[in-house]
Structure formats: C-alpha cells, structure tokens
N, C-alpha and C positions, 0 to 999 in steps of 0.2 A: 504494500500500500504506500502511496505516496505521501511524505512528509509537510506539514503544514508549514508555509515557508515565512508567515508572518513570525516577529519577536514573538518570545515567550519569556516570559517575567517569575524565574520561579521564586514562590514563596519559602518556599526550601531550598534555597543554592547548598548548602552543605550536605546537604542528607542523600543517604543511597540506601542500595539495600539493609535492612537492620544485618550485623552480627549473625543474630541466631538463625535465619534465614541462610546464608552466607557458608556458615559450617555445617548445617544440618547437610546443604546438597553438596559440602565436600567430602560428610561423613557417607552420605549415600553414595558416591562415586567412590570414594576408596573401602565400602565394603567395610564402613569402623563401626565400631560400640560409639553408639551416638549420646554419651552424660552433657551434652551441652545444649541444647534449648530444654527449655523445662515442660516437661510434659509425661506421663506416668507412660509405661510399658506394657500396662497391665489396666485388664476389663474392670469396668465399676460396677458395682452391685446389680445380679442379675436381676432381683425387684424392682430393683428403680426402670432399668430397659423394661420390664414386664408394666411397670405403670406408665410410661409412653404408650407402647403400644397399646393400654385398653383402653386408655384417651384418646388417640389415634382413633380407635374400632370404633369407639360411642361419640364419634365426629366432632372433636373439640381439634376442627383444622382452620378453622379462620378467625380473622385479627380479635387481638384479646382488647384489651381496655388499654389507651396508650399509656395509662402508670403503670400496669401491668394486673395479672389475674387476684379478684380481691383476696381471694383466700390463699393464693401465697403471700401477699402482701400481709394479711393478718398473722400465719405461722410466722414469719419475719420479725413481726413485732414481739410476739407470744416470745421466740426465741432471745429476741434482743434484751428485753428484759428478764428475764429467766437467769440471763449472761452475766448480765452488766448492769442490771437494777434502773436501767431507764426504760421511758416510756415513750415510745414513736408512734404516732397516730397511721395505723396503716389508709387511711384516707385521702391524709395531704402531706404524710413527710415521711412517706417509702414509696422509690417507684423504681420499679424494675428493669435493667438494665440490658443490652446485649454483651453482656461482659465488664468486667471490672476495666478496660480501657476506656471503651463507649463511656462509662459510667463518670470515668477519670478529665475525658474531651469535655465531656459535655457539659459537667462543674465548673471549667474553666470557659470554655464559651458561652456561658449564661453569667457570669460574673466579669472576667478580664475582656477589661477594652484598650486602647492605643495609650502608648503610654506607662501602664499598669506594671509594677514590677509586683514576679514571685519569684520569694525565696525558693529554693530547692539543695538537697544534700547529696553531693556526689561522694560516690559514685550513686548515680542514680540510676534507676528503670527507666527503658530509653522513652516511654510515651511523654512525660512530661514535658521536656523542653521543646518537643516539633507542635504541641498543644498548647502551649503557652503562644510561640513565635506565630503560629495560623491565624488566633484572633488578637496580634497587635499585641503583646506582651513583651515585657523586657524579662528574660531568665537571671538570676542572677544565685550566681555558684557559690554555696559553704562547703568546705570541702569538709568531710570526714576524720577523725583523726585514724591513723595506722599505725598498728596495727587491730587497734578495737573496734575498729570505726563508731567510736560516740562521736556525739555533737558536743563542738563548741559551743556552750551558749553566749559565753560571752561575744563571740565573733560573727554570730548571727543580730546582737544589740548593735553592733558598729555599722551594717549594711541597712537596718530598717530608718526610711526614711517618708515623707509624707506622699510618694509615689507607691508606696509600699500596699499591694493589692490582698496579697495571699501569702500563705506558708504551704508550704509543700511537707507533707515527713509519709513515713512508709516503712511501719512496723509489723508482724516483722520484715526484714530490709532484705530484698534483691538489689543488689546480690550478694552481700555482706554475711547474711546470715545471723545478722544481730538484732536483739529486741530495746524497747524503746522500754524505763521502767517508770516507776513514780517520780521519780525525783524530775526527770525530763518533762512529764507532764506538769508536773508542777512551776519550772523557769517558765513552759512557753505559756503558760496562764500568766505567768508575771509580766510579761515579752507582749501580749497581746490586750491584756486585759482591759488599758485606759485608752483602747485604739478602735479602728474601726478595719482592722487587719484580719480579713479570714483567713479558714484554714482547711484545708484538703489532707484526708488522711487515710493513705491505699493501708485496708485492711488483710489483701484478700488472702492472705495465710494465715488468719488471726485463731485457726483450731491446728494450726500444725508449730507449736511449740514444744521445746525438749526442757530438761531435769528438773521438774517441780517447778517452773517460771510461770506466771498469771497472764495472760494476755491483757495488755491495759488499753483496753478499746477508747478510743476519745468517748465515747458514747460514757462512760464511768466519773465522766467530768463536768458537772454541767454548765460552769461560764464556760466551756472551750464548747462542748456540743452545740452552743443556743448559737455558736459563731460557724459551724464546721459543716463539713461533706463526708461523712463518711464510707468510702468504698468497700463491698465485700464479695467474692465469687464462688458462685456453687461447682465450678469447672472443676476449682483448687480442691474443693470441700470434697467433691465426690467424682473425683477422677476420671473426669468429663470436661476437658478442655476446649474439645471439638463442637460442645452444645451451644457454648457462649450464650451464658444465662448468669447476671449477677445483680447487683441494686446496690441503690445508695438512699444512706440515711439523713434525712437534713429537717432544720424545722422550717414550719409552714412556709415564713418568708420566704427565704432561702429557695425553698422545694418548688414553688410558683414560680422560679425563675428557671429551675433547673429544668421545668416541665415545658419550658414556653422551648428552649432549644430541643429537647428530647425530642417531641414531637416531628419535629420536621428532621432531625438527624435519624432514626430510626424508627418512629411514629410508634410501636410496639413489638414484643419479644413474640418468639416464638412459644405459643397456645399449649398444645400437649405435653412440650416438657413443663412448663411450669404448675400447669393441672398434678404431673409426676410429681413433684419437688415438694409444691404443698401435702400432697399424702405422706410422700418418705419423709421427709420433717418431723413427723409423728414420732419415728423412731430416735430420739437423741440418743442410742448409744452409735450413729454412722457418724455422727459429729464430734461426742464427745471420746471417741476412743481413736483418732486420727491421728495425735502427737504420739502415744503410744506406739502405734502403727509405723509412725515416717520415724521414731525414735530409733526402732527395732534396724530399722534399715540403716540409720546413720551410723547407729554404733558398730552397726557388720563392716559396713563400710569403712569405718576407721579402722574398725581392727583389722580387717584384712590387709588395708595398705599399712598398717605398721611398721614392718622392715623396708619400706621405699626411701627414698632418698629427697621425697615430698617432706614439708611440715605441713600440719594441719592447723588451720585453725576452728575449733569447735564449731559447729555452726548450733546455734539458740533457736532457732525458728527456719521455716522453709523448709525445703527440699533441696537445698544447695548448700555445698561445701567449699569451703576455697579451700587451697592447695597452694602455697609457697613454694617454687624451684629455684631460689637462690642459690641453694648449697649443687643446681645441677645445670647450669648454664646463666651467661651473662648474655644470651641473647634476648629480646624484645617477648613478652608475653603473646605478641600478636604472632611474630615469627613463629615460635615456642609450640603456639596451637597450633597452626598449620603444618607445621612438621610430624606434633606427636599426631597428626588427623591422619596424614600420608605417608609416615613412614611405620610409626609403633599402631596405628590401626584405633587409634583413640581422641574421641573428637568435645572438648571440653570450649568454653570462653573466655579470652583473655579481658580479664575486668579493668583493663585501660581503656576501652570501649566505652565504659557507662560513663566516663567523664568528659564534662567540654574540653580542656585541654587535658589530654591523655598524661594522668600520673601511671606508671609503670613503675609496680612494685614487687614486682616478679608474681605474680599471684593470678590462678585459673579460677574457673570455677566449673563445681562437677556436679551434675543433677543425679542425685540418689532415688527418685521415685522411678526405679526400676524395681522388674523380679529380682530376686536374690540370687539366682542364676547369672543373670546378667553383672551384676553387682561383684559376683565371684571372681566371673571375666575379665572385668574394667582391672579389678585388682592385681591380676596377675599377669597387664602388660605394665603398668603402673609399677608394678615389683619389679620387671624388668628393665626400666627403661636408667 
C-alpha cells in the first residue's frame, strides 16, 4: 500500500515498540524460556472458563452498562471493603475497566491537561509516561533509590510545584518488586494534603504479596482516597491477562470525570466475563490465597538459582524478580538480554528500559508466574550461564 506522503507530527517521536513486545518475539524466534513479559504459563480456574461460557449460552453477548455490569461493580465494593475497610459506592465510584492500562489512560485523560505536571517513580511501568505526554502533560522523573528502590520523599517535596497535576506511585512496583508500607502512605498524605494534587495508584498486584506484608491499598486512607484513582486487575488476580477486564476506584467527583472519557475511549467491557467475575468473587479463597501461590513459586525460584552467579534481590510483591549480573559481565543490561535470549536460550528484561534516561544497574528482571517445570528450566540455564 502506498505511503501517505503529507507530514506527520508524531505525538510520540521517542517511542517504539515496548520492550516486552520486543523480547517476547526474540524469545519466540530463538526457541527460549520466555520469564520476560509478565504473563502466567499456566490455565486459570476451570470454573471461572465454565462461568463464561454459561453466560455466553444464556446470551449475556451485548454491550453491558458503560460503568460496567452492576453486580460486578457491587462484589467490587462488597470486596473493597471486606479489604480495606472503605466504602465505594458501586453506582458512581467503580466503573469497570478494559484492563488496568485502559483504567491507568483514562484517569489521566479525564484529569491532565497542557501544561499539567505528574510526578512518576522510575523505574516505572512503561504506560504512564506515553499517557501522560498524549493528553499535554509534562512527566516528571523521581528516580528510585538502588538498590531498595524506596522513594525519596524528600526529593519528590523539591519537584512539587503549582503546575503540579498528579502523583503517580504503583504498589506493588513493576518492576522492582517492592511494596509501598505505612510510613510512605503517611509522607505522601503530608506531600498532598494542603494541595489540590491528585493521585493515581496502579494497584493491580495488590493480592500477590510475599512474607506476612499487608497490602496498603490507598483505598485504607481516607484524605489520600477522597483525592485518588485507584487501579486494580482481575487479569493479574486470576490468570487471565488475555481477558482485559479491570476497574478503578475513585469518589463520585473524580469518577464523573473519569466516566465522561471512558465512554468514548472504550464505551464498555466485555459482558460475559464480567457476569463470570461477579459469580467467582463469591469464592474469596481464589483471591485471598494468591500471594501464597506466586510465594511458593518465588521461593522455588530463588532457591533453585542459588548457586548462579546472579544476586537476587527478594522480590515483596508481583511476579517478578530482578536478578543483578555485576559479579558476571560489565556489558549493558540491554546487550546482556539479548544475548542471554540468543545464545543461553533465556529471554528476561533489562530494567534500564522502565527509565526516561536509562540508569543501568546491571539488573534483569524474571517473571516467575510460570509452571514449576518451567521455573526448573529457567534455572538450570541461569546455573549455567
């Protein structure tokens, strides 16, 4: 087809394929163990497919409610508080998402306009800064400390300024693997509190936490909630990442804006799974026994790479693990990946990528929500390498 030969002005001049895209089809072509996009290996609960499909059969196939199906929106709430002790009106401050991105866009394009600075923590999840930048935002970078990645609070007070739209945070952290505790909730209540500064808060691993840690959902807060967005995904929750089906929590105000772009961005979610979701909800032990689940996996996972020549650092929450190779080459983490993808048959993320200006700290990251098969595998090129 022929090329359209007037200018094109893109609003993206930096941006290319994401990363995960990128090694996933180098791990497909070299035939590797693919731990680098995040996404499970393994079939989600055959009831929950069974409750699609009899949603499906008793014709629940056309457009739901554009906040989404009331009775997921109600188990939503039922859950939220059950959680976290607040209260979300499933009416007008839950509406249901095509995923925690959609959910993350669209917070931001119903709120930031030209002009608008949000903070954000790098390394970050790459949606944030291309969603910020599409509706007129200015991104502006606190970088993480290393090796723990906590936040600066003090060095987040020096960047807020009367331009200052939103806060960005995303517990637990892709790709870090680190949770966000009280004490953090407590600065950015002080940080926000005398302002008119919201805040966006990517939940969507907020049931997959390791060794006795609390998930401190903004929702637990209420001067931070009556200001916030909070994101969460049932992809993450029930190993379904292909369904893209998530929501976001916010009050009334707030949700009337968030609803005015939802609408015409995706106008409503898909019908029979969410019919599925509110039923399986019913069962809180597919929720409440997840960190156990992705624990089991983490800890095989360390232990089996033990005698490599990687350091670990623990990962707190997620599915994901960095990996330090300091002590096994001084080449670029970016190099690093594409080598271990094409030559050792092992295809991970180099986390220079999640940053605006790439800090390179020698450090991958490995997605453990595989079988334990798989898991066995990874580790015994990782052993060798």
């Amino acid at each position: 087809m022929p090329h359209f030969s007037g200018p094109i002005r893109s609003k993206l001049p930096q941006v290319e394929t994401t990363i995960f895209t990128v090694m996933s089809q180098l791990a497909a072509q070299e035939n590797a163990v693919n731990l680098s996009q995040g996404f499970p290996d393994f079939s989600c609960s055959p009831d929950l497919t069974d409750l699609v499909n009899k949603y499906m059969r008793a014709g629940y196939n056309q457009y739901s409610h554009m906040a989404g199906y009331i009775g997921l929106r109600q188990a939503i709430s039922d859950k939220v508080n059950k959680l976290y002790g607040s209260y979300y009106d499933p009416e007008t401050e839950i509406t249901v998402t095509a995923g925690g991105t959609q959910a993350i866009f669209t917070a931001i394009a119903s709120t930031v306009g030209e002009g608008d600075e949000v903070i954000l923590f790098t390394p970050a999840y790459d949606c944030f800064e291309p969603a910020i930048e599409l509706n007129g935002g200015k991104p502006v970078f606190v970088q993480l400390s290393i090796p723990d990645y906590a936040i600066d609070w003090e060095s987040v007070k020096k960047v807020i300024n009367q331009k200052t739209k939103m806060i960005i945070i995303n517990s637990p952290h892709n790709p870090s693997g680190t949770v966000l505790n009280h004490e953090d909730f407590e600065q950015l209540e002080k940080i926000v509190g005398n302002s008119d500064i919201l805040v966006l808060c990517d939940e969507v691993y907020e049931h997959i936490i390791f060794d006795g840690l609390q998930h401190q959902s903004i929702a637990r807060y209420p001067n931070l909630a009556e200001r916030s967005f909070v994101i969460s995904s049932f992809g993450k929750t029930y190993h379904t990442t292909g369904w893209k089906v998530g929501y976001c929590l916010a009050p009334a105000n707030l949700m009337k804006e968030f609803r005015k772009a939802h609408q015409y961005i995706v106008f409503a979610v898909n019908t029979p799974v969410q019919h599925a979701i509110a039923e399986f909800l019913q069962n809180e032990s597919a929720y409440n026994g997840l960190s156990s689940f992705y624990q089991q996996k983490r800890d095989l996972f360390l232990s089996l790479i033990a005698p490599s020549r990687f350091t670990a650092i623990p990962s707190k929450g997620t599915y994901f693990q960095l990996l330090n190779f300091e002590n096994i080459t001084d080449k670029s983490d970016v190099d690093f990946a594409i080598e271990l993808t094409k030559k050792n048959k092992i295809a991970s993320i180099p986390v220079s990528v999640f940053y605006h200006k790439k800090v390179d700290a020698h450090v991958l990251r490995f997605c453990f929500a595989k079988d334990d098969e798989t898991l066995r595998l990874a580790a015994e090129i990782i052993n060798a390498i």
